[in-house]
N, C-alpha and C positions, 0 to 999 in steps of 0.2 A: 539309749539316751532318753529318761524320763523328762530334763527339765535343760530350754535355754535362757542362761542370763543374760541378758542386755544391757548395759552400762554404757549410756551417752553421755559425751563430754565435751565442754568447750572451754579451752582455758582455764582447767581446774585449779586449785588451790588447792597447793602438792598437799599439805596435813591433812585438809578433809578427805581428797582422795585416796592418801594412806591408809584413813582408817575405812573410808568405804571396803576396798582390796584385803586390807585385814581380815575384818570383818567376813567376809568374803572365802578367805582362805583357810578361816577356822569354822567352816561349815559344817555340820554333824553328818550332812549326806555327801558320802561318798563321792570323790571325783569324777570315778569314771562312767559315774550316773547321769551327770550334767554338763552342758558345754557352757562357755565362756566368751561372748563378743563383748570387745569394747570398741565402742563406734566412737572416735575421734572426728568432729564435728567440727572440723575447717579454723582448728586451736593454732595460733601464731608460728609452737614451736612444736611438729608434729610429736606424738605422743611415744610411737613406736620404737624409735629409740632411746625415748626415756622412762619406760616403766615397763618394768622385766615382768614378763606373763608366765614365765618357765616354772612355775611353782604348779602351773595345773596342766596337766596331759591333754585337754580337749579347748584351749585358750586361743584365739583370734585376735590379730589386733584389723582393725579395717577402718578406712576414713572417706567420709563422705565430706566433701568440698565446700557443698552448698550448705550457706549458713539457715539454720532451722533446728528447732529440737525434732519438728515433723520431719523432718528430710531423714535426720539420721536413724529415727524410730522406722521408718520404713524398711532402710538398708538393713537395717537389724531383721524384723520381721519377713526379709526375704532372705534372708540368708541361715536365719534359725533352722534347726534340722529337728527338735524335739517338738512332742504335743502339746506341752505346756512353755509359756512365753512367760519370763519374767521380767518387769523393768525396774530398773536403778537409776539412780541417780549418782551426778558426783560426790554428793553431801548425806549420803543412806547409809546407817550403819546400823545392818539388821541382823536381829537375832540369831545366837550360835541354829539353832534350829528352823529357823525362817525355810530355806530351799525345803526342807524335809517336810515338816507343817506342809508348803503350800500345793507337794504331791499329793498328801493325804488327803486336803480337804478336796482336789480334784477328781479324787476317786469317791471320796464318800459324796461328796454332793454331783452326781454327774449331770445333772440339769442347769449347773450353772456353766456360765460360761466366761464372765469375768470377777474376779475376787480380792479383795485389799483387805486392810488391816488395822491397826493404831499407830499412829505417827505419832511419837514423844520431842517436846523439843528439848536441846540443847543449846541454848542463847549463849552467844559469846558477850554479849553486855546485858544490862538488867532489861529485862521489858517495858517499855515505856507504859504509865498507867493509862494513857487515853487508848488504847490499844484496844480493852474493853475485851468484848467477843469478836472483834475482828482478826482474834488469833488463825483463824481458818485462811485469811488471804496470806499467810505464810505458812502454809501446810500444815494444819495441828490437828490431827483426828484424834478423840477417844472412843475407842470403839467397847460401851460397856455390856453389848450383848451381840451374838450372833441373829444378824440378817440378811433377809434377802428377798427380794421381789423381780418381779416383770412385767411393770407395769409401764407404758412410755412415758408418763407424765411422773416418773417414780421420783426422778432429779429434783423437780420441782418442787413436790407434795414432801417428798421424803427422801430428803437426801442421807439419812442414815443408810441407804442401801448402795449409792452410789460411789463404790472405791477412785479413790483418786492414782495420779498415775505415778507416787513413789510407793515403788513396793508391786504395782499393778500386776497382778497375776490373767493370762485370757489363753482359752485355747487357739491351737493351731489352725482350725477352722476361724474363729474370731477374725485372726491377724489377716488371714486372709481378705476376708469380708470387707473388711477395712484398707488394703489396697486396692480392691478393687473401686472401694468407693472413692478414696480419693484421686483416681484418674479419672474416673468420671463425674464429681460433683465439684463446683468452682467451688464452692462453700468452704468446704472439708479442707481445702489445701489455703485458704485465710485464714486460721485456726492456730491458738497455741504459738510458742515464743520463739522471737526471730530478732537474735542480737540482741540492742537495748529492748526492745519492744516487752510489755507484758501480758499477752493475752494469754489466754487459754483456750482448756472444753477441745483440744484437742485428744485428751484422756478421754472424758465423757463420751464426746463422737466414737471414739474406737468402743468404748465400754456397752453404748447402746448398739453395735454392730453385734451382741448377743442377743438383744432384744430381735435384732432383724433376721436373725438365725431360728429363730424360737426357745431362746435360753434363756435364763434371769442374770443377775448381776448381784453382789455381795458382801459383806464385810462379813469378817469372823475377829474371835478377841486371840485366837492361837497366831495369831501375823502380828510381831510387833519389828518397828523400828525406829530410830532416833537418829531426828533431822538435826543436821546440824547448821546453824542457823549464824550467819556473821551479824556485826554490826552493822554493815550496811544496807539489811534489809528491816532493821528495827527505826526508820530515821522515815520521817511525814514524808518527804521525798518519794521513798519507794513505796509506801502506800496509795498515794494519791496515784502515781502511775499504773501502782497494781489496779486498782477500783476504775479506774478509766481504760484499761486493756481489756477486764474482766468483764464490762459491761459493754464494750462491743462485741467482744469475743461470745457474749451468751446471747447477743442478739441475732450473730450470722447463725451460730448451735439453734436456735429456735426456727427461722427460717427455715435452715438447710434441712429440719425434722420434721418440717409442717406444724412445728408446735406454736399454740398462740402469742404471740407479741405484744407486749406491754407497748401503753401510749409513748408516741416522740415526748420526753420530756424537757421543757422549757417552763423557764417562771416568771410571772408577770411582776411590773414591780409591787402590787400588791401582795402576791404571794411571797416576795420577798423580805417585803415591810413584816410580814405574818413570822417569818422566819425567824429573822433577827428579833425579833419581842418575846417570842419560845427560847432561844438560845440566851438571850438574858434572866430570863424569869428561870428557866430548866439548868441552868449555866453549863450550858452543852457547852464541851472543848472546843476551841479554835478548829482542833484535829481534827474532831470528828465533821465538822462540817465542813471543812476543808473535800476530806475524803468524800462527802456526800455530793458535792459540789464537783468532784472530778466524775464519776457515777454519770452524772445527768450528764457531763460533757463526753464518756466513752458511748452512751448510747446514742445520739447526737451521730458522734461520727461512728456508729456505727448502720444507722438506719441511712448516711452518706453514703458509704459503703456498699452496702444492699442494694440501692439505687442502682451505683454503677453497676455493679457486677450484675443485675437484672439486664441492665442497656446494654452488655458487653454480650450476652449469650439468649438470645433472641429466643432460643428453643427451652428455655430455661421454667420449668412451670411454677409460678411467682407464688409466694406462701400463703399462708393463711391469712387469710382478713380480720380473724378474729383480736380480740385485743384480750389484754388483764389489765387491769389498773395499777 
């Protein structure tokens, strides 16, 4: 068994996950090369007896209770039997040669340790123009050259190197690395999306558990897939909650890493006065400072957060004092 795919789910949307499973099923590498778990993720109407897996010889269906993408990505990664881990989503629908690609590049690159790809979208309505370059907080990667680095500050400085987690490819050891941490670090298991919530950098965490191994981390242009993206993730709504998940969720990842922490962000009303006179003169969207305006309030509650969970584990050794602006 070269390769386990992983496919978490909650409550999918039967089309999208259609073609995820299509997709899936028209794969150039051999079945009985690769296994198949799909981790049903605590979905209203259990999955198992509604989406026939009988198409692939080494196919699981298993269900994890606890609501969490973390939860179910675990059960997966303990349950996987191959060296190499692949994750899916419900909404992935990746290239006929994708599984095969992501053997190869695990043999020709054997110093990496985690690896992703190009995420293409497919919008089920037009993309809204205030959107801008905020296309990344709905998963958009172009990936137009092969990279890779090991550096810890790599996310930060250069996030071209850092695969995100549709498509995510990590070895066996990785997955490992990464249970372990998250039974012992409170951080790790506040990470990444739970129900309505949107954080993340529960990818990232696992991705830099190669860096703690001594491995690098990577993008290649031969991984492609295409996200398929509903209307309801294109509406100010779901953006402002993405930017306010995402910017607590990269403050517990900086802590729990020892990496330096940007100031508590608050504005006086003169910086606000400042603000509003830039957004008329620049005729900055509503949108956009909408969403910048949610940003300041996830790291807010997330430097809350940090508090408590410092007061809650006494043995806990408290992160970096350093700041970035």
């Amino acid at each position: 068994m070269k390769l386990s795919v992983i496919l978490c789910t909650h409550n999918p949307r039967a089309e999208f996950l259609q073609r995820t499973l299509e997709a899936l099923r028209n794969q150039t590498l051999p079945k009985d090369q690769w296994e198949f778990l799909m981790i049903d993720n605590a979905s209203t109407v259990p999955l198992a007896g509604r989406v026939n897996l009988s198409w692939h010889p080494h196919a699981r269906h298993l269900h994890e209770s606890k609501l969490g993408k973390l939860n179910a990505w675990l059960l997966g990664m303990r349950e996987a039997r191959a060296e190499i881990l692949l994750f899916v989503d419900d909404d992935n629908v990746l290239a006929p040669d994708y599984l095969e690609q992501a053997i190869a590049i695990g043999k020709e690159w054997p110093l990496i340790g985690a690896w992703g790809g190009s995420i293409a979208p497919e919008y089920e309505t037009t993309l809204p123009e205030w959107v801008g370059t905020d296309v990344w907080r709905i998963t958009v990667v172009e990936v137009k050259e092969d990279t890779w680095g090991n550096l810890r500050e790599g996310y930060t400085l250069n996030p071209s190197i850092a695969p995100c987690g549709a498509g995510l490819c990590v070895r066996r050891a990785v997955a490992h690395k990464y249970i372990e941490r998250c039974q012992s670090n409170p951080f790790s298991i506040n990470l990444d999306r739970c129900g309505k919530g949107l954080g993340g950098y529960g990818d990232i965490d696992l991705v830099y558990c190669a860096l703690d191994l001594g491995m690098g981390m990577g993008k290649s242009t031969k991984l492609q897939l295409t996200h398929l993206i509903p209307a309801s993730r294109l509406t100010l709504d779901y953006f402002v909650r993405q930017a306010e998940g995402d910017a607590a969720s990269n403050l517990l990842f900086r802590a729990s890493r020892g990496l330096p922490l940007p100031q508590s962000q608050s504005m006086s009303w003169l910086q606000k006065a400042r603000w509003f006179f830039h957004r008329v003169k620049n005729r900055v969207p509503r949108e956009t400072y909408a969403i910048q305006k949610a940003s300041i309030r996830g790291s807010q509650r997330g430097f809350a957060l940090l508090a408590e969970l410092n007061q809650q584990n006494l043995n806990l050794q408290a992160p970096t004092s350093k700041y970035i602006p």
